[in-house]
C-alpha positions in Angstrom: 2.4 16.7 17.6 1.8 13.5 19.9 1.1 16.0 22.6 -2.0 17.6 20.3 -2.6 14.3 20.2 -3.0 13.7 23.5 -5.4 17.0 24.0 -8.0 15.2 21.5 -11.3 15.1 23.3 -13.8 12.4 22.4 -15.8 14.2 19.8 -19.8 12.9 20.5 -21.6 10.4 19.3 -25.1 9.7 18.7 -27.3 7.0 17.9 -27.7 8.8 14.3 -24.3 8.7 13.7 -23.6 5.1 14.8 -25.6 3.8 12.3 -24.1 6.3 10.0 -21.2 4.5 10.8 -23.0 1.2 10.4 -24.6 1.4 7.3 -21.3 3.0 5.9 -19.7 -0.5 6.0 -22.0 -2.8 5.2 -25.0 -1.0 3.1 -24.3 -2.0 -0.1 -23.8 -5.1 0.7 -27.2 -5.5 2.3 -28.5 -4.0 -0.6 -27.2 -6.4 -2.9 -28.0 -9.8 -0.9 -31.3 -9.1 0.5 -33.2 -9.2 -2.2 -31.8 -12.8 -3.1 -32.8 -14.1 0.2 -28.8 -13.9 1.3 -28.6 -11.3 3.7 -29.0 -13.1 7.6 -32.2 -12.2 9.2 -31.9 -11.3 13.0 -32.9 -14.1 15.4 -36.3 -12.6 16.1 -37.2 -13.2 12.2 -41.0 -13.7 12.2 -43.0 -16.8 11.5 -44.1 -15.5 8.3 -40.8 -13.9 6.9 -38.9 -17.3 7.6 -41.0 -19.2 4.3 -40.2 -16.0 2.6 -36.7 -16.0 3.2 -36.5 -20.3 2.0 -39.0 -19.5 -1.2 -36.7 -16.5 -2.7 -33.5 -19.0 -2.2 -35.8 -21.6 -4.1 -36.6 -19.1 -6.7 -33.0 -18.1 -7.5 -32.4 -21.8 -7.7 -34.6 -22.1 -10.4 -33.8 -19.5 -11.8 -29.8 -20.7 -12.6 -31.6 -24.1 -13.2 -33.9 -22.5 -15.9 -30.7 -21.4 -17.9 -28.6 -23.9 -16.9 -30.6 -27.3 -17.6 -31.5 -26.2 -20.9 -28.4 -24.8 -22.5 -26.9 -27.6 -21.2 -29.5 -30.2 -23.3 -28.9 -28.1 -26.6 -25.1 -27.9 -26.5 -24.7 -31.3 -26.0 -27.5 -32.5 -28.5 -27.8 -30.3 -31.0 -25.0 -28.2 -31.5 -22.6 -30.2 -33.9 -19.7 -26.7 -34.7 -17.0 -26.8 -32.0 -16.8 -22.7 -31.7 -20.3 -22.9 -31.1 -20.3 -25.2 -28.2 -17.1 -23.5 -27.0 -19.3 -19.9 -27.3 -22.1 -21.8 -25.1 -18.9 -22.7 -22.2 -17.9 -19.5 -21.0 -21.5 -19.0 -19.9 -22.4 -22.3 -18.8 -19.4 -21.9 -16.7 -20.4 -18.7 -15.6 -23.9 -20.8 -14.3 -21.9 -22.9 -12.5 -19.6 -20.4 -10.8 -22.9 -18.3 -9.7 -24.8 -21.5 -8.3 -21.0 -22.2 -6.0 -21.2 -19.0 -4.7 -25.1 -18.6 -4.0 -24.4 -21.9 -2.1 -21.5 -21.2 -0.3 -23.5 -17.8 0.7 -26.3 -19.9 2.1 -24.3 -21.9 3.8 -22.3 -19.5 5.7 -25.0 -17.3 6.9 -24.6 -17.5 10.3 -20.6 -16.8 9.6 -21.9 -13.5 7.7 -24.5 -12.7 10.8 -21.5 -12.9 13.4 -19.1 -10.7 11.2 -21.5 -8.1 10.3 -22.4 -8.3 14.3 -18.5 -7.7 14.7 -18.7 -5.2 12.4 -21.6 -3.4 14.4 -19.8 -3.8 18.3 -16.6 -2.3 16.1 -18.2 1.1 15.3 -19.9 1.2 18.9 -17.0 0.7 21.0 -14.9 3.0 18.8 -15.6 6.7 20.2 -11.9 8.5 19.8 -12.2 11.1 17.1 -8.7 10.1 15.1 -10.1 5.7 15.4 -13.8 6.5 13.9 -11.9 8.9 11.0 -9.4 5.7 10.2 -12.5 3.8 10.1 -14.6 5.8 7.7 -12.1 6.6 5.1 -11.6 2.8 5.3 -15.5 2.2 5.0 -15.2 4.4 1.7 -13.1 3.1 -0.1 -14.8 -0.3 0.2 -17.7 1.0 -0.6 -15.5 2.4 -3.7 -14.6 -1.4 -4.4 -18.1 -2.5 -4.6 -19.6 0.5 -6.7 -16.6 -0.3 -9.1 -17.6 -4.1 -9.0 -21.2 -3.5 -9.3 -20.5 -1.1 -12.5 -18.8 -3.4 -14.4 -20.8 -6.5 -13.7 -23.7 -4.7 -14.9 -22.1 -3.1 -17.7 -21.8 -6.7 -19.1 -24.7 -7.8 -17.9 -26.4 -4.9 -20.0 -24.8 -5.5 -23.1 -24.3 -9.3 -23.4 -28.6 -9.9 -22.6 -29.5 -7.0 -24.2 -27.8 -4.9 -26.6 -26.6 -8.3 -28.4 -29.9 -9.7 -28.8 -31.0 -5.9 -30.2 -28.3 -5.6 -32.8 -28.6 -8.9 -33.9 -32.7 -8.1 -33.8 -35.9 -10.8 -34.4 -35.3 -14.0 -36.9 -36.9 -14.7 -39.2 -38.0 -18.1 -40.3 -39.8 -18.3 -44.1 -40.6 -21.7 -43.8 -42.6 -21.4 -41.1 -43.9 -17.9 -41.7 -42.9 -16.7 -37.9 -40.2 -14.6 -36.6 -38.2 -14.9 -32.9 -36.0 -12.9 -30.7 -32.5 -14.8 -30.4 -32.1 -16.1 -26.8 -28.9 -15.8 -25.4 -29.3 -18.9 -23.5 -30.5 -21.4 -26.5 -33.0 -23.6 -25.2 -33.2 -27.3 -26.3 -36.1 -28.1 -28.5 -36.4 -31.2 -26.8 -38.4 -29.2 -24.1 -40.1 -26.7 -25.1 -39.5 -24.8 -29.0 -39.1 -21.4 -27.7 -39.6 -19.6 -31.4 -43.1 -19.0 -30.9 -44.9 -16.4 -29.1 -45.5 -15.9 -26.4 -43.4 -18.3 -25.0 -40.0 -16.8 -26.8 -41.0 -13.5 -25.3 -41.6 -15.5 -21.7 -38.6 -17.1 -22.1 -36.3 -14.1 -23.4 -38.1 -12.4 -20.0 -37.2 -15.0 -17.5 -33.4 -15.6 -19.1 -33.0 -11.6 -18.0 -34.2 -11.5 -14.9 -32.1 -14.9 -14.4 -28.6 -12.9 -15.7 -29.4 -9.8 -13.3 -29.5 -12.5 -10.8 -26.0 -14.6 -11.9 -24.5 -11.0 -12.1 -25.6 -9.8 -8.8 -24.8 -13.0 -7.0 -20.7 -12.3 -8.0 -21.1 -8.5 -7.1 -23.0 -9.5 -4.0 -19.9 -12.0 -3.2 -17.2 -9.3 -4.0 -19.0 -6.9 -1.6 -19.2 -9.1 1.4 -15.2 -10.0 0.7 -14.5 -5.9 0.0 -16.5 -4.7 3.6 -15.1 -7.3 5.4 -11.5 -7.3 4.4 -11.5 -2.8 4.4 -13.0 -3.6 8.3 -10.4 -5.5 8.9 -7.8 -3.2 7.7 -9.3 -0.3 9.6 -9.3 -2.1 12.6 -5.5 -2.8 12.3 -5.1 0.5 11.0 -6.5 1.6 14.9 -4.2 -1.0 16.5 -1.4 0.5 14.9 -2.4 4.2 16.5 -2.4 2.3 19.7 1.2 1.1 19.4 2.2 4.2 18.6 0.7 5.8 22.0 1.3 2.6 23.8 4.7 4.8 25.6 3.2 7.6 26.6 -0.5 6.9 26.5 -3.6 9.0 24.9 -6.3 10.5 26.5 -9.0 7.7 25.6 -6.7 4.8 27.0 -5.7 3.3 30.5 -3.7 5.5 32.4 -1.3 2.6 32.9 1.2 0.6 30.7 -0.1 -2.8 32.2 -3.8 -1.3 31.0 -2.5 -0.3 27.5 -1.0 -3.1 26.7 -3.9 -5.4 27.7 -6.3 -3.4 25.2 -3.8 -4.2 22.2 -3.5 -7.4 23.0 -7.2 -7.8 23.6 -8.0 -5.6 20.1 -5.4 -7.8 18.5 -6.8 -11.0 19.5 -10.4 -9.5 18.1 -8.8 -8.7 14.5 -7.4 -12.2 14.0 -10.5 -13.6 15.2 -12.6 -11.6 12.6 -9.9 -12.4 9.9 -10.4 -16.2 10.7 -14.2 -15.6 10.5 -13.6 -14.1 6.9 -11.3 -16.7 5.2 -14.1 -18.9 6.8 -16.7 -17.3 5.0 -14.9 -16.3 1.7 -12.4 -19.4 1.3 -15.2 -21.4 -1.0 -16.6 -18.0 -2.3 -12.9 -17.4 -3.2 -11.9 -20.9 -4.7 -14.9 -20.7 -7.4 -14.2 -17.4 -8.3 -10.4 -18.5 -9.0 -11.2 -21.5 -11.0 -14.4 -20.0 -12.5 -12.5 -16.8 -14.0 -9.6 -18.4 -15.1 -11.4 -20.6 -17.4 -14.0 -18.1 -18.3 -10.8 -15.0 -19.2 -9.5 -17.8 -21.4 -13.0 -18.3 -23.2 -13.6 -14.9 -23.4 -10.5 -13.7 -24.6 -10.4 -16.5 -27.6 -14.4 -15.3 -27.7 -12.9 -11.5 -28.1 -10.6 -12.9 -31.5 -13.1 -15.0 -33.2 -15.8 -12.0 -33.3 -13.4 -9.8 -34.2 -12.2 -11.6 -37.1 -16.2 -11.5 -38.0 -16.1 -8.4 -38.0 -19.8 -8.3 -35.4 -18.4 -5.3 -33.7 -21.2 -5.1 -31.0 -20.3 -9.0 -29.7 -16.7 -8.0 -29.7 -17.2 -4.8 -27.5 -19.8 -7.3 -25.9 -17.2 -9.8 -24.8 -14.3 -7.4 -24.2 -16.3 -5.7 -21.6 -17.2 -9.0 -19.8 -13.6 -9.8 -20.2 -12.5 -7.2 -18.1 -15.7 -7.3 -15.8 -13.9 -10.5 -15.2 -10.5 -9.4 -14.5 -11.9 -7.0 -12.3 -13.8 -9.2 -10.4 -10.8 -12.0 -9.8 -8.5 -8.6 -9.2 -10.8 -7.4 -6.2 -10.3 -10.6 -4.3 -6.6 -10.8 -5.3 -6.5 -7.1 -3.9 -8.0 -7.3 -0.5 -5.9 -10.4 0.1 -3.1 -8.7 -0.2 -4.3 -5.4 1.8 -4.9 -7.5 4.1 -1.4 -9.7 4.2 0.1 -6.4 4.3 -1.8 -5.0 7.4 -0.9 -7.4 9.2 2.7 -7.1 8.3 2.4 -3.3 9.2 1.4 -3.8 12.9 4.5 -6.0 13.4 7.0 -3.4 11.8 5.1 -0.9 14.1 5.9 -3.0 17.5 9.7 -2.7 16.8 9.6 0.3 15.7 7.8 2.4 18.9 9.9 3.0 21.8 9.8 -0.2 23.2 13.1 0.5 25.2 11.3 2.6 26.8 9.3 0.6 29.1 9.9 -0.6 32.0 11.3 -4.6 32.9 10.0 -7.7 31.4 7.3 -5.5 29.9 9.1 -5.2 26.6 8.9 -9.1 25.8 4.6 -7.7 24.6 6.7 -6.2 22.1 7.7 -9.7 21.0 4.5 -11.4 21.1 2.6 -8.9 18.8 5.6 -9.4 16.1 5.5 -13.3 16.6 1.5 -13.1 16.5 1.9 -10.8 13.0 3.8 -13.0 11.4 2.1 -15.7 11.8 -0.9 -14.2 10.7 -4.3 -15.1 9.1 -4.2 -14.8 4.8 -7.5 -14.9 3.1 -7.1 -17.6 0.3 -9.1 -19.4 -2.4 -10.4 -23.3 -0.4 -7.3 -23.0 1.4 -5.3 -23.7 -1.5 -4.1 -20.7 -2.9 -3.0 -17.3 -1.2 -5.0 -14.6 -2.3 -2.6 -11.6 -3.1 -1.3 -9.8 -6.6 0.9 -12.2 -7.3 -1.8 -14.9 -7.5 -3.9 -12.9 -9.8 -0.8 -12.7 -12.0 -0.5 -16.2 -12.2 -4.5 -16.7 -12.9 -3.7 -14.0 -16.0 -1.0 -15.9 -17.3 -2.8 -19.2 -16.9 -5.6 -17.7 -18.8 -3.4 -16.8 -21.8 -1.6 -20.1 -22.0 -4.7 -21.8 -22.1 -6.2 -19.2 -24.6 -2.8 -20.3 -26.7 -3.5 -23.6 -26.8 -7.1 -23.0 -27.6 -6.4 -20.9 -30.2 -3.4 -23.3 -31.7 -5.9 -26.7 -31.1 -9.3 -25.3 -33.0 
């Protein structure tokens, strides 16, 4: 088998299929962020696109601020029933989360520019047959990740600002002879009374476009953290084929063990540095997602009992599909931590087990280094506090439910 190996012959590559390649990884997640001004513009950005790039980040400002701000004003003056405020939490919360992340997104541009550069010199350096295939089934199921993502952020997006506010349908007000469609952000009458036409229609509008935009911001968040961390894995899914050829060699590599060795060391070095890049990027992105969807499971979940004891069917389908919209969302991150971690781990277990005995002299002691350098790692994590892997998204379920206990045992 490792001698079919060896025959391989590079298979050939065009400029098409580069940025095949290219757009395989990171598509979707262009998709996603340029239209809220997040994607990084190349260098050579022009004079005029510049302003256009800073006024679409100051309209999605606004737009959090426009639901935000008032919601705010009219839970804190006018809404006397504690359910009621608590219903108004989980998406105020959700404000928040989306305003961290947009942020953090903002801030780290020039982190995303470099990756997705990383990503780019990745695909065109790679140009053995069995490497690109590791690489693209790698770049699918990211792209799997994010689809899933996208779906179910959307699929609450679609029901909580619209099929609510249609089952529950226009209100009517006798005394003043006019009738309203139910926002599902209240606004506070102390600036502006939105019952009237046309400024509820406005209003009801501009809170839409405003959701799409919260929503997209997380699924935009979870796709950077899903391309990154599957490129990452691919790439030490390759280093891991090297080790295995680093005795005998494979057509594509140095014809000497010296040479071999050098190129996993130097591909090594590359991974961890693009891993560091990552938690860099992601590590705020990471930490308001944790907090943000522990608290918002808890409020959704008691949010999930209360309508159902109201028997409003639609709001409890409503709020079960956020709820696992959310769980899905703190799950991904969870999940390519641990992918990740356990990469890693892989290309340690694959330096003892080669036939390292087999080469020659002091030449076995690289051996030792790659294991050393694997265990020690880069993790992704949540502000450098908490280890993103399965067993942390465990503990933010749990968390959730004990706090949805004494929620449920205080009101």
């Amino acid at each position: 088998m490792r001698e079919s190996q060896k025959n391989l012959k590079k298979s050939p590559r065009t400029e098409d299929s580069y940025e095949h390649h290219v757009h395989l990884s990171i598509q979707w997640s262009r998709w996603l962020l340029k239209p809220m001004g997040l994607w990084p513009n190349s260098r050579a950005t022009s004079q005029l696109e510049k302003p256009l790039h800073w006024l679409t980040k100051i309209t999605c400002y606004s737009l959090i601020s426009f639901l935000f701000i008032p919601c705010s004003l009219y839970a804190i003056l006018e809404v006397e029933d504690l359910y009621d405020k608590l219903k108004l939490l989980g998406p105020l919360i959700f404000c928040v989360m989306a305003f961290a992340k947009y942020y953090s997104l903002i801030v780290h541009e020039n982190d995303i520019r470099e990756c997705v550069r990383r990503i780019e010199c990745d695909w065109r350096s790679t140009s053995y047959a069995s490497d690109r295939d590791i690489m693209i089934l790698n770049a699918n199921f990211g792209r799997r990740l994010i689809i899933l993502c996208t779906f179910f952020m959307y699929s609450g997006f679609v029901f909580y600002y619209i099929a609510v506010p249609i089952s529950v349908g226009r209100i009517s007000v006798e005394d003043d002879n006019l009738t309203f469609i139910p926002l599902v952000f209240p606004f506070s009458k102390h600036i502006v009374d939105t019952r009237y036409s046309p400024t509820n229609e406005i209003v009801f509008f501009v809170q839409m476009i405003a959701g799409a935009l919260m929503h997209g911001i997380t699924t935009a968040a979870c796709s950077l953290a899903a391309a990154f961390a599957v490129h990452a894995c691919g790439q030490m899914q390759v280093l891991t084929s090297w080790l295995d050829h680093l005795i005998d060699g494979r057509s594509d590599m140095s014809g000497t063990v010296d040479g071999r060795i050098a190129d996993i060391v130097r591909q090594h070095v590359r991974i961890l540095k693009f891993l560091t890049l990552t938690k860099k990027t992601l590590q705020q992105i990471s930490f308001a997602e944790f907090l943000g969807c522990t608290l918002d499971i808890c409020l959704v979940g008691y949010y999930v009992i209360m309508e159902s004891k109201s028997n409003d069917v639609t709001s409890a389908v409503t709020y079960v599909i956020l709820l696992i919209s959310l769980t899905f969302n703190i799950f991904i991150f969870c999940y390519i931590g641990e992918i990740v971690a356990e990469q890693c781990r892989k290309i340690g277990e694959m330096s003892y087990m080669i036939e390292w005995y087999r080469l020659p002299g002091n030449k076995k002691l690289c051996c030792v280094l790659i294991i050393a350098m694997s265990n020690c790692s880069v993790k992704l994590t949540a502000g450098n506090m908490v280890e993103l892997s399965i067993s942390t998204f465990t503990d933010v379920v749990k968390t959730a439910v004990a706090f949805l206990n004494v929620l449920r045992t205080t009101t």
